[in-house]
HTML snippet that shows the backbone in 3Dmol.js (N, CA, C, O; Angstrom):
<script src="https://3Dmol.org/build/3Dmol-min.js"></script>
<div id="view" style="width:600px;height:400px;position:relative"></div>
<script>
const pdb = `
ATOM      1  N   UNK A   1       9.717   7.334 -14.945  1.00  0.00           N
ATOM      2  CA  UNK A   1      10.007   7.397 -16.361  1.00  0.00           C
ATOM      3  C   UNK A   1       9.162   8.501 -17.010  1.00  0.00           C
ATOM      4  O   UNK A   1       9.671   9.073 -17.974  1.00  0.00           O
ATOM      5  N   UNK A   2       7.676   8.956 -16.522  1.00  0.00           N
ATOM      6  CA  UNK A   2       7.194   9.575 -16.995  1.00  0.00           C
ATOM      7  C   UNK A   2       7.769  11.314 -16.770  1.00  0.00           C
ATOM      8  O   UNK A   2       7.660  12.327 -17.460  1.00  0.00           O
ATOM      9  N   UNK A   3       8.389  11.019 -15.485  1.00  0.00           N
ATOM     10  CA  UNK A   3       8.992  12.674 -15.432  1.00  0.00           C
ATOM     11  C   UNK A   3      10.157  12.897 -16.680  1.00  0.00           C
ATOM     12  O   UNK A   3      10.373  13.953 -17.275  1.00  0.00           O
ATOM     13  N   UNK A   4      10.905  11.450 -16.912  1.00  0.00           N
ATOM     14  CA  UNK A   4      12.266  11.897 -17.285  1.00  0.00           C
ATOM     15  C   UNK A   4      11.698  11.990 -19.078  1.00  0.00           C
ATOM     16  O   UNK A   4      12.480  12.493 -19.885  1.00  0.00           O
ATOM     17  N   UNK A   5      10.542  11.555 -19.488  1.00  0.00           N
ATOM     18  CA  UNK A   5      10.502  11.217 -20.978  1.00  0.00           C
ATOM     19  C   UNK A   5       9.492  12.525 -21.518  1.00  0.00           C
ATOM     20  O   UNK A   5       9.529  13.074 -22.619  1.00  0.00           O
ATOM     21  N   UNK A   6       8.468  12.861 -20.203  1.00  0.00           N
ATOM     22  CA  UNK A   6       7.353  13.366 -20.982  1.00  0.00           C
ATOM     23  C   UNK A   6       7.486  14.964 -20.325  1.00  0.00           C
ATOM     24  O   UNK A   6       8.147  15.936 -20.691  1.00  0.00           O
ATOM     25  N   UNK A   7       6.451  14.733 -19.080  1.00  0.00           N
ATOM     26  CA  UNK A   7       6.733  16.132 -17.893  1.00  0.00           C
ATOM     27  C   UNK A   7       7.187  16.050 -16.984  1.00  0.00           C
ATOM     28  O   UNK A   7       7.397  14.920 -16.544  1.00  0.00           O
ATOM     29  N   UNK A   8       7.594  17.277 -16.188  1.00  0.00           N
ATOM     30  CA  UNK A   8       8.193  16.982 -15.010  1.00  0.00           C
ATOM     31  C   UNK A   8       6.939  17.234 -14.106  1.00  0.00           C
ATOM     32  O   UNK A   8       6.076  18.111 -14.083  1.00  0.00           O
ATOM     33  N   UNK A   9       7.190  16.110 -13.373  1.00  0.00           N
ATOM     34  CA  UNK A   9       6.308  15.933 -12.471  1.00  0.00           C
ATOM     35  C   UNK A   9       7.015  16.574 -11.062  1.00  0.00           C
ATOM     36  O   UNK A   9       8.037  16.007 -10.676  1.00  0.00           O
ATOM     37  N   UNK A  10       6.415  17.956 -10.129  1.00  0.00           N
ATOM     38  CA  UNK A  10       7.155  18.668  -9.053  1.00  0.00           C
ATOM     39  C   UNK A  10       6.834  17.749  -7.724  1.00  0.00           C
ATOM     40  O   UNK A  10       5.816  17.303  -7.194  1.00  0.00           O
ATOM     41  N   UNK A  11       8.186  17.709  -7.484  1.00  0.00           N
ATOM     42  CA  UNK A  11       8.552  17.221  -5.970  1.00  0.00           C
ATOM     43  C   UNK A  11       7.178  16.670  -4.985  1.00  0.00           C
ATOM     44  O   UNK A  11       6.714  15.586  -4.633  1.00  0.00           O
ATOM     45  N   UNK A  12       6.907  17.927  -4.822  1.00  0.00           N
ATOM     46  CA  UNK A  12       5.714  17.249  -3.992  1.00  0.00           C
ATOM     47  C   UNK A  12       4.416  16.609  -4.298  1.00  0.00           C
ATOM     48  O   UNK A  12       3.573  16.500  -3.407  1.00  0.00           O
ATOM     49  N   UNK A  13       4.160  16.098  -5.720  1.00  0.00           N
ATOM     50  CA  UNK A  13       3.545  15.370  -6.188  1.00  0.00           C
ATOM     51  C   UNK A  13       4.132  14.050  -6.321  1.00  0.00           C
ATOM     52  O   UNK A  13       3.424  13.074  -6.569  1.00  0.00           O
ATOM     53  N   UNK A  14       5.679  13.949  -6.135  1.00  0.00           N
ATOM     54  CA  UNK A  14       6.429  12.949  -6.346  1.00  0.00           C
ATOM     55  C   UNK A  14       6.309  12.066  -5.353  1.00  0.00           C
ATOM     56  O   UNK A  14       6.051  10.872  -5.508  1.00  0.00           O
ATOM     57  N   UNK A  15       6.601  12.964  -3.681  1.00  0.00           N
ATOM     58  CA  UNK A  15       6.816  12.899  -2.401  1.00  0.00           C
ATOM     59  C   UNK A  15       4.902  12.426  -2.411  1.00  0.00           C
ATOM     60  O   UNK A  15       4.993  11.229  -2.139  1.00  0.00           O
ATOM     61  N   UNK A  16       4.082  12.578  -2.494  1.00  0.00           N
ATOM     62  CA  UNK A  16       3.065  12.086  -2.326  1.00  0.00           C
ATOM     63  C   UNK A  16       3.037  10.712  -2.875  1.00  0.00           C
ATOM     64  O   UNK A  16       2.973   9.802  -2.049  1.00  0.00           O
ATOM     65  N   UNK A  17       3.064  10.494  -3.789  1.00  0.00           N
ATOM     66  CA  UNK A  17       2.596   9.302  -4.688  1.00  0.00           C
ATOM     67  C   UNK A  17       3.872   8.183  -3.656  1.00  0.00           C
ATOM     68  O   UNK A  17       3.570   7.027  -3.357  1.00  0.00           O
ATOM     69  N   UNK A  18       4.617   8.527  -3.436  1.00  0.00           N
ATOM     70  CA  UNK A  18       5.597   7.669  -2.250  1.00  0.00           C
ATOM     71  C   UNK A  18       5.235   7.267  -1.606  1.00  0.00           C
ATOM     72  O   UNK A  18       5.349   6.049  -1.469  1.00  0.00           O
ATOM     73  N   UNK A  19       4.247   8.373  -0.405  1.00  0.00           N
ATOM     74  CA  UNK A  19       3.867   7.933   0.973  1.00  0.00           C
ATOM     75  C   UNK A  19       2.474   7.329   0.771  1.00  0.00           C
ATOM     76  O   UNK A  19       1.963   6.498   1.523  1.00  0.00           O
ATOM     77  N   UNK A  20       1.958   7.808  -0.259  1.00  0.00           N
ATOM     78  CA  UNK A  20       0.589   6.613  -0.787  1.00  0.00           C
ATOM     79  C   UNK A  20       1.357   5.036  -1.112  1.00  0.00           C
ATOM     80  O   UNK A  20       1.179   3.909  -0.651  1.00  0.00           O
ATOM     81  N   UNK A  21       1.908   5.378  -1.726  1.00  0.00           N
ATOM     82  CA  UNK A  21       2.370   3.841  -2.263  1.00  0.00           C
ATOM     83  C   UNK A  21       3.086   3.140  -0.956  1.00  0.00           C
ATOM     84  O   UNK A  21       2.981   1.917  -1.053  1.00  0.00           O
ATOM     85  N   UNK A  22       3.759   3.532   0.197  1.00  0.00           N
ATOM     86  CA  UNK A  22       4.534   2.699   1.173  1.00  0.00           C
ATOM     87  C   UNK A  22       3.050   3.040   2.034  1.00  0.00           C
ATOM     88  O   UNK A  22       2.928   1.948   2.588  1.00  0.00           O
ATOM     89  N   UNK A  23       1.996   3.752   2.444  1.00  0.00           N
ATOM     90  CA  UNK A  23       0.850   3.516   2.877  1.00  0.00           C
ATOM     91  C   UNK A  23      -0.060   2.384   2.661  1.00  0.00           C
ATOM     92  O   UNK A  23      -0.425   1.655   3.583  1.00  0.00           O
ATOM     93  N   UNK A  24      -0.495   2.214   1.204  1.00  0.00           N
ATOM     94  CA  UNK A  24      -1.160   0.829   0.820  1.00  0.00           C
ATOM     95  C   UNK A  24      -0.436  -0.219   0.213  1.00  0.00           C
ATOM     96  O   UNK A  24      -0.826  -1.358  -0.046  1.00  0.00           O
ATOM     97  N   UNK A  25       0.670   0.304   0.017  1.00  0.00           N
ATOM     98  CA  UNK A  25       1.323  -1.116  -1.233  1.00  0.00           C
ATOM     99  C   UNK A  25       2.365  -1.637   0.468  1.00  0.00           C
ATOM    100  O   UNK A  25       2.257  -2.590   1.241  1.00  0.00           O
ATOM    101  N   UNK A  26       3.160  -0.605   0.420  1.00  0.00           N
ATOM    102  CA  UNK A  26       4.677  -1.290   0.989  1.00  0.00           C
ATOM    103  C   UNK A  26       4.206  -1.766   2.559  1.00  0.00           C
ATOM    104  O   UNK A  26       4.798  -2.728   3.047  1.00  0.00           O
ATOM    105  N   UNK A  27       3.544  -1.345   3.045  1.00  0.00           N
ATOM    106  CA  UNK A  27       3.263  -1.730   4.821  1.00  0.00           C
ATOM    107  C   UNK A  27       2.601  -2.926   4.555  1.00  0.00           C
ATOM    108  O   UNK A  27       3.134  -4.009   4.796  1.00  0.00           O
ATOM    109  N   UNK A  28       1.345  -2.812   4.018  1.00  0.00           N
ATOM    110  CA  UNK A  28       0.518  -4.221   3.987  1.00  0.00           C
ATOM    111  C   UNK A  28       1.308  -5.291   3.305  1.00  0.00           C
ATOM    112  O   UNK A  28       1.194  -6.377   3.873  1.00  0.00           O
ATOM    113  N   UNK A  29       2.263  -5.297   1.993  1.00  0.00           N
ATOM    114  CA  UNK A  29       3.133  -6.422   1.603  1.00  0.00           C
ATOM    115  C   UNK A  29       4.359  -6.952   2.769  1.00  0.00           C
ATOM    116  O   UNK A  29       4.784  -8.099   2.904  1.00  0.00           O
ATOM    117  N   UNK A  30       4.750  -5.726   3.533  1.00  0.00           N
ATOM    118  CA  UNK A  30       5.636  -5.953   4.664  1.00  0.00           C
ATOM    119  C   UNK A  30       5.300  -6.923   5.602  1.00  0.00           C
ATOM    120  O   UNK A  30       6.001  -7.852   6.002  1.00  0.00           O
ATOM    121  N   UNK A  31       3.816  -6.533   6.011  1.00  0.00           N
ATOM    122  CA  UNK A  31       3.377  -7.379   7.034  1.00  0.00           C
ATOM    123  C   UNK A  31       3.115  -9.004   6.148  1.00  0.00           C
ATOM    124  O   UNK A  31       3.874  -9.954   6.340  1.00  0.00           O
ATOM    125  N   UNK A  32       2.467  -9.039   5.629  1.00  0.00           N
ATOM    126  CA  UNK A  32       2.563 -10.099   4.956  1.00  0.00           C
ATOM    127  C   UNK A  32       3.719 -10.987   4.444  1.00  0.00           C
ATOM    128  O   UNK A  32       3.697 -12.218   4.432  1.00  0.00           O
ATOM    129  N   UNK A  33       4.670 -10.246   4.050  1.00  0.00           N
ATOM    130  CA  UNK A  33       6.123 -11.177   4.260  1.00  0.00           C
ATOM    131  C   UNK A  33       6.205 -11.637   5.518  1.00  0.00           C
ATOM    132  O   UNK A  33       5.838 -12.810   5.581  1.00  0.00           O
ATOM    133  N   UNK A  34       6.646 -11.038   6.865  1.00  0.00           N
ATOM    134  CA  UNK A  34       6.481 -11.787   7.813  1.00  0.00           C
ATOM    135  C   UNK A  34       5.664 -13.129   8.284  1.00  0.00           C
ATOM    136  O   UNK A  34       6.115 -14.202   8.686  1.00  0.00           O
ATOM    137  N   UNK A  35       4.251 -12.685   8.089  1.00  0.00           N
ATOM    138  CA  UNK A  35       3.383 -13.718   7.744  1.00  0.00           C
ATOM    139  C   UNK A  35       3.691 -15.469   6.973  1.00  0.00           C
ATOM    140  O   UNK A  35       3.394 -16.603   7.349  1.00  0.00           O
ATOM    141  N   UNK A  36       4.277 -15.030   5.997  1.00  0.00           N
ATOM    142  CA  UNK A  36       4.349 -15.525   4.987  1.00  0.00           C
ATOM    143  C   UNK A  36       5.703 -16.686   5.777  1.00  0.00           C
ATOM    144  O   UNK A  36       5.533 -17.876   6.041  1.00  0.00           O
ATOM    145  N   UNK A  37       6.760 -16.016   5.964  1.00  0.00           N
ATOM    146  CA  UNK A  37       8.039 -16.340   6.636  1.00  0.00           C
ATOM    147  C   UNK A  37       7.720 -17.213   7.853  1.00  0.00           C
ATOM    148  O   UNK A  37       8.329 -18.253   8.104  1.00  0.00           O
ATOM    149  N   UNK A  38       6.780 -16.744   8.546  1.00  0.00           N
ATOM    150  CA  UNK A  38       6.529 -17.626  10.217  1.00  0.00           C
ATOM    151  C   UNK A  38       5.642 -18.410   9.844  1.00  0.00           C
ATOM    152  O   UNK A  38       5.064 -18.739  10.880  1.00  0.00           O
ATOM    153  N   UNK A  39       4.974 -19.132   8.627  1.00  0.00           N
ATOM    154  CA  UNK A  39       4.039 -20.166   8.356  1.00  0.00           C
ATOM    155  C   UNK A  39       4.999 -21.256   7.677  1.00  0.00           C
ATOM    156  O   UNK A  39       4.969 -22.486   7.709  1.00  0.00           O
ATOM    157  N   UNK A  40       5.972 -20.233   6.972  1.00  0.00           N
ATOM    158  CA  UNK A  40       7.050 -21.373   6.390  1.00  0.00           C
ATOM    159  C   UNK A  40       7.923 -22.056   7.138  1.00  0.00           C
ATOM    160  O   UNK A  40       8.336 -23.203   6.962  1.00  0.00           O
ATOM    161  N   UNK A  41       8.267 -21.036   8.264  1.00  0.00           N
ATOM    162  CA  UNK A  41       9.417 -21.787   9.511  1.00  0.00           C
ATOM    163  C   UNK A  41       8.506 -22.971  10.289  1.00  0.00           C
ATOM    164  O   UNK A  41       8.880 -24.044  10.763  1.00  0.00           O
ATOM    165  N   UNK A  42       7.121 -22.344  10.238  1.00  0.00           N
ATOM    166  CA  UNK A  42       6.888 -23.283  11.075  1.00  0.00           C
ATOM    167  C   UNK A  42       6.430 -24.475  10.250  1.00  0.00           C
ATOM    168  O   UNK A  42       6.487 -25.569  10.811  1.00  0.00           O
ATOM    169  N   UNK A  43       6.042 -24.429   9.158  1.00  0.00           N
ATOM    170  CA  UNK A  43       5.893 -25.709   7.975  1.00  0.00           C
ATOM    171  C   UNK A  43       6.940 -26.886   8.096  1.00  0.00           C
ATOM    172  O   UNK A  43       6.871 -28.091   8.339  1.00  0.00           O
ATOM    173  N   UNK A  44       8.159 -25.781   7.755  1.00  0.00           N
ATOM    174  CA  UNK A  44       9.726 -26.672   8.099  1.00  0.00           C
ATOM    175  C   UNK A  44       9.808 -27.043   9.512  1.00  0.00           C
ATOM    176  O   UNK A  44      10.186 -28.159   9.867  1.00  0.00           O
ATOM    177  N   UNK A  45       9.522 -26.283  10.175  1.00  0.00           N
ATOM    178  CA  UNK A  45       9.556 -26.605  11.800  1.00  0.00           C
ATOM    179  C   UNK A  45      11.195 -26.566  12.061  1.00  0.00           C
ATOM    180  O   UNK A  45      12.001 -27.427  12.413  1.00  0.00           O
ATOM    181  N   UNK A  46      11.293 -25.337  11.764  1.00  0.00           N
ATOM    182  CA  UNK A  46      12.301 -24.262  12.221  1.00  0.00           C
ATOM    183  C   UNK A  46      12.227 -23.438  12.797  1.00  0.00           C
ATOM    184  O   UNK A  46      11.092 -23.126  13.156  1.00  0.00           O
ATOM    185  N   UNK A  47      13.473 -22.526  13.263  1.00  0.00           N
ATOM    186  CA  UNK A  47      13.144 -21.320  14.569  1.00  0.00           C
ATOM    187  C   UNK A  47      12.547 -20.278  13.542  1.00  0.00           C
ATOM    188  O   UNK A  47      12.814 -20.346  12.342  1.00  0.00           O
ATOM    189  N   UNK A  48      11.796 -19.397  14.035  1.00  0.00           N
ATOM    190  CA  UNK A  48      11.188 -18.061  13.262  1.00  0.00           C
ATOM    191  C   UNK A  48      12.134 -17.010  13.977  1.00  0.00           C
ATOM    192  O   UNK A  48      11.509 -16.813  15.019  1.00  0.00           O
ATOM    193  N   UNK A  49      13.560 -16.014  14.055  1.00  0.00           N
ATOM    194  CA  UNK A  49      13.542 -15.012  14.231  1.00  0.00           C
ATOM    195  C   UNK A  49      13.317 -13.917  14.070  1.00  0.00           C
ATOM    196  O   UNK A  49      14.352 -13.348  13.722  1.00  0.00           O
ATOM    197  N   UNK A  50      12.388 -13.175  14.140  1.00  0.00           N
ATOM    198  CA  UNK A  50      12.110 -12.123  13.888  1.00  0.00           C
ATOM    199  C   UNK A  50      13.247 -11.039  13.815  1.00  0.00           C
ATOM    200  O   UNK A  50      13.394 -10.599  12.675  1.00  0.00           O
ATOM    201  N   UNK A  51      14.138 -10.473  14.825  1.00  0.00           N
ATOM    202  CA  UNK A  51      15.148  -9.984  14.761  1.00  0.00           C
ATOM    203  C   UNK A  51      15.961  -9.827  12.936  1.00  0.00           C
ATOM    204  O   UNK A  51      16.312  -8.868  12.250  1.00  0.00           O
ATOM    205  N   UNK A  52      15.967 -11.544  12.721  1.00  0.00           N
ATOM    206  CA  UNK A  52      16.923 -12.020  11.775  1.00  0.00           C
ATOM    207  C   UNK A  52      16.134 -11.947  10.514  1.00  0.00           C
ATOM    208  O   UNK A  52      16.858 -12.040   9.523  1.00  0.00           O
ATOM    209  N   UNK A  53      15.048 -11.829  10.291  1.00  0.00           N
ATOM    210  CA  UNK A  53      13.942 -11.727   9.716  1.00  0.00           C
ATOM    211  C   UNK A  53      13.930 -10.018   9.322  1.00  0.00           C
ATOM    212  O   UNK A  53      13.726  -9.548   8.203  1.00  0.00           O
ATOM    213  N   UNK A  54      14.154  -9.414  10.335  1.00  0.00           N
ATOM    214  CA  UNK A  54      13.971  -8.059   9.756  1.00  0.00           C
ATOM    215  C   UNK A  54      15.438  -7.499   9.321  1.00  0.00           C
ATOM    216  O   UNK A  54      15.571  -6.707   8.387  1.00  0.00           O
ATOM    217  N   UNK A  55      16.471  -7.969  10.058  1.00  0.00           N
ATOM    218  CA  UNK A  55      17.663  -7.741   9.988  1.00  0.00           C
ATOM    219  C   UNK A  55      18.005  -7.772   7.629  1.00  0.00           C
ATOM    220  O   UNK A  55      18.440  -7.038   6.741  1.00  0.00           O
ATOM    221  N   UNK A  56      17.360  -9.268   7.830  1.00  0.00           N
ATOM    222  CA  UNK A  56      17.525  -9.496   5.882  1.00  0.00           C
ATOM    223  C   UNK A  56      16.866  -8.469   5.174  1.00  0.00           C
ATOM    224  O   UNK A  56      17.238  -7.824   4.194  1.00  0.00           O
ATOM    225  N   UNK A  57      15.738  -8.421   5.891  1.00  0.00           N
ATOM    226  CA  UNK A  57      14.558  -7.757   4.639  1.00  0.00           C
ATOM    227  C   UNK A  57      14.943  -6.421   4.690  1.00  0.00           C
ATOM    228  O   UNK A  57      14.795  -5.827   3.622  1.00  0.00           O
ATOM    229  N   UNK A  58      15.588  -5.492   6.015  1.00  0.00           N
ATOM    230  CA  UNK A  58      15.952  -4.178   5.631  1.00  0.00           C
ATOM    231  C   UNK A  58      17.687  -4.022   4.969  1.00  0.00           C
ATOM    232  O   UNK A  58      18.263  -2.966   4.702  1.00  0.00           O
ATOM    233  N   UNK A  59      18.120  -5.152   4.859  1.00  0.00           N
ATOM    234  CA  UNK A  59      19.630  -5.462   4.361  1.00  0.00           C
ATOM    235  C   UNK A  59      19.319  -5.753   2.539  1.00  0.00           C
ATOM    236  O   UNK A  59      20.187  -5.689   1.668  1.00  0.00           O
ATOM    237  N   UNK A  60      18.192  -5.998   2.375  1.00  0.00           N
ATOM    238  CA  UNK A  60      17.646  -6.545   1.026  1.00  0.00           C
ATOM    239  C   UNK A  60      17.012  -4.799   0.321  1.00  0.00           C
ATOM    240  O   UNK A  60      17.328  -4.423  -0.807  1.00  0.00           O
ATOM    241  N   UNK A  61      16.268  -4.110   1.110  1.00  0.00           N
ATOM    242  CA  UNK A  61      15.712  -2.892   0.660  1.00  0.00           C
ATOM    243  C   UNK A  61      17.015  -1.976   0.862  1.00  0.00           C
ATOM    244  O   UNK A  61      17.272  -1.262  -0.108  1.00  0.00           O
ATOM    245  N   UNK A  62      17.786  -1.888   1.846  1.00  0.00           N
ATOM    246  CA  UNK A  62      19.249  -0.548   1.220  1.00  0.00           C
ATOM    247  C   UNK A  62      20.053  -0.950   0.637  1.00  0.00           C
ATOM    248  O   UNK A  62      21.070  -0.257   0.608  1.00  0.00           O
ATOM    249  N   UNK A  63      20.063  -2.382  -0.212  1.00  0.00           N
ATOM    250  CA  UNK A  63      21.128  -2.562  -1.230  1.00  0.00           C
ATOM    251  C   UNK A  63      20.047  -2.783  -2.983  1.00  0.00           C
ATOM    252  O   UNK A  63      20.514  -2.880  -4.118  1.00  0.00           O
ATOM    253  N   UNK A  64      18.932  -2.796  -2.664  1.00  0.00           N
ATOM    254  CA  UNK A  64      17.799  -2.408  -4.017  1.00  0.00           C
ATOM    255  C   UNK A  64      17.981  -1.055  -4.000  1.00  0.00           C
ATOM    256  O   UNK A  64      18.164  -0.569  -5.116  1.00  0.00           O
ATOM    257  N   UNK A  65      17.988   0.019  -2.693  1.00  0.00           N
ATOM    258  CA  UNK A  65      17.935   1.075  -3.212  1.00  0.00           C
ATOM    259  C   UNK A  65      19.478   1.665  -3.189  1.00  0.00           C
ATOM    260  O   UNK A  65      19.604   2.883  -3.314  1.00  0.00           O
ATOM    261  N   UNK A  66      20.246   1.132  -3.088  1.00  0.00           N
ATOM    262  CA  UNK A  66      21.534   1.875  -3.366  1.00  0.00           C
ATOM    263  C   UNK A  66      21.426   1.105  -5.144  1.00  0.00           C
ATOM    264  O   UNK A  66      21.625   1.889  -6.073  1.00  0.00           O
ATOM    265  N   UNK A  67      21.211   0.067  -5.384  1.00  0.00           N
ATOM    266  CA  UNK A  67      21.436  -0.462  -6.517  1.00  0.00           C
ATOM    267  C   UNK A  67      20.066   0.897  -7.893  1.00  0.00           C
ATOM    268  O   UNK A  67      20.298   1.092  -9.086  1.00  0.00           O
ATOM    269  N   UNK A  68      19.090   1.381  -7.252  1.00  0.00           N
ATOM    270  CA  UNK A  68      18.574   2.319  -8.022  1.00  0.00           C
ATOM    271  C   UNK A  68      19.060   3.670  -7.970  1.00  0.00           C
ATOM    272  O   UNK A  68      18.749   4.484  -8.839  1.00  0.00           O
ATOM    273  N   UNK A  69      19.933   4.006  -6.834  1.00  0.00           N
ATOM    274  CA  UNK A  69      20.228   5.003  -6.892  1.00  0.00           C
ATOM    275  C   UNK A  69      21.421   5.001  -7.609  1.00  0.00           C
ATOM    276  O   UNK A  69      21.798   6.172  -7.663  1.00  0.00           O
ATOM    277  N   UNK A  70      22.221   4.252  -8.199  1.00  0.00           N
ATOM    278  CA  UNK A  70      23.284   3.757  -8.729  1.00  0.00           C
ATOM    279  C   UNK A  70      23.290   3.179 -10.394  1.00  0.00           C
ATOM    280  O   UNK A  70      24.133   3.419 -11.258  1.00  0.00           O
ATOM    281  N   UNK A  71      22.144   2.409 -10.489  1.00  0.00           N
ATOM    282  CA  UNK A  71      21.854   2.633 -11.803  1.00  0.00           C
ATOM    283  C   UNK A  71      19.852   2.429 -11.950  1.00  0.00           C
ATOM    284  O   UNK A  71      19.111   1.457 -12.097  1.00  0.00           O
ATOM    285  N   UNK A  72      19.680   3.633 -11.837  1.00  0.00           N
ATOM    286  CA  UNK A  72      18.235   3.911 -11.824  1.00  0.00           C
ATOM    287  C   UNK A  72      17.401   3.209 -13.311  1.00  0.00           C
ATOM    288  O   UNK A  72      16.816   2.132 -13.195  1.00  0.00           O
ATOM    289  N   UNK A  73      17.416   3.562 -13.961  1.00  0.00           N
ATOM    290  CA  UNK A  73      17.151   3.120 -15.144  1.00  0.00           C
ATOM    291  C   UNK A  73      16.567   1.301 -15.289  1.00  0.00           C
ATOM    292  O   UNK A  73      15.462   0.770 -15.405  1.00  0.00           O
ATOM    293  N   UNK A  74      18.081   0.770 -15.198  1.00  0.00           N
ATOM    294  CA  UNK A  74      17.745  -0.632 -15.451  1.00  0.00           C
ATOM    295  C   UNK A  74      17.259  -1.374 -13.891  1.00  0.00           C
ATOM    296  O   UNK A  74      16.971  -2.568 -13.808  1.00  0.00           O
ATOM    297  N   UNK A  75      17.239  -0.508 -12.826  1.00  0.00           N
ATOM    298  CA  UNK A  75      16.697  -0.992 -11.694  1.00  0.00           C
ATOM    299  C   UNK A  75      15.164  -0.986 -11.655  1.00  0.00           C
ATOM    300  O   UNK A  75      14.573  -1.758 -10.900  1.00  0.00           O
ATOM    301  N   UNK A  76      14.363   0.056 -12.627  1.00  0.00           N
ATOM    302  CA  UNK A  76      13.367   0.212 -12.601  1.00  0.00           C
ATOM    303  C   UNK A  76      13.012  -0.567 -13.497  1.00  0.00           C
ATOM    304  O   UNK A  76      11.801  -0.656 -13.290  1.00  0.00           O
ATOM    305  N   UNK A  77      13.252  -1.222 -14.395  1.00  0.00           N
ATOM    306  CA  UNK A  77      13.018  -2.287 -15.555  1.00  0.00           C
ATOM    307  C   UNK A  77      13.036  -3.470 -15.116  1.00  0.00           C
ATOM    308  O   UNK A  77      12.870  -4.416 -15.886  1.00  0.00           O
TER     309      UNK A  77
END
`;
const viewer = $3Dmol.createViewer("view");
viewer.addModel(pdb, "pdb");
viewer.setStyle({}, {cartoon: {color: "spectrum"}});
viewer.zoomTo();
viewer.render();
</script>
């Protein structure tokens, strides 16, 4: 929002602040969903697939990002 309202912020300052943010934010929350998922299966004392497990969560992130690339604005809100 700050590129589109104030300055433009160039590409490769953009492309940075990305691979910082999926460096400390998105890997460590990743692993931790899993985490999170195989304490609950096994709480319920259900099967844990992992396969099926990753199969959702990357079926869940290319339809968030087709849904921002599609309407950016209110996806970021």
């Amino acid at each position: 929002m700050l590129h589109h309202w104030w300055i433009p912020i160039p590409f490769q300052v953009q492309a940075g602040i990305l691979i910082i943010g999926f460096v400390f934010l998105g890997i460590p929350h990743g692993a931790a969903d899993i985490l999170v998922a195989k304490y609950q299966s096994s709480a319920t004392r259900t099967y844990f697939s992992l396969r099926n497990f990753l199969l959702q969560y990357l079926l869940q992130i290319l339809l968030f990002g087709l849904f921002l690339w599609i309407f950016p604005m209110p996806a970021l809100l």
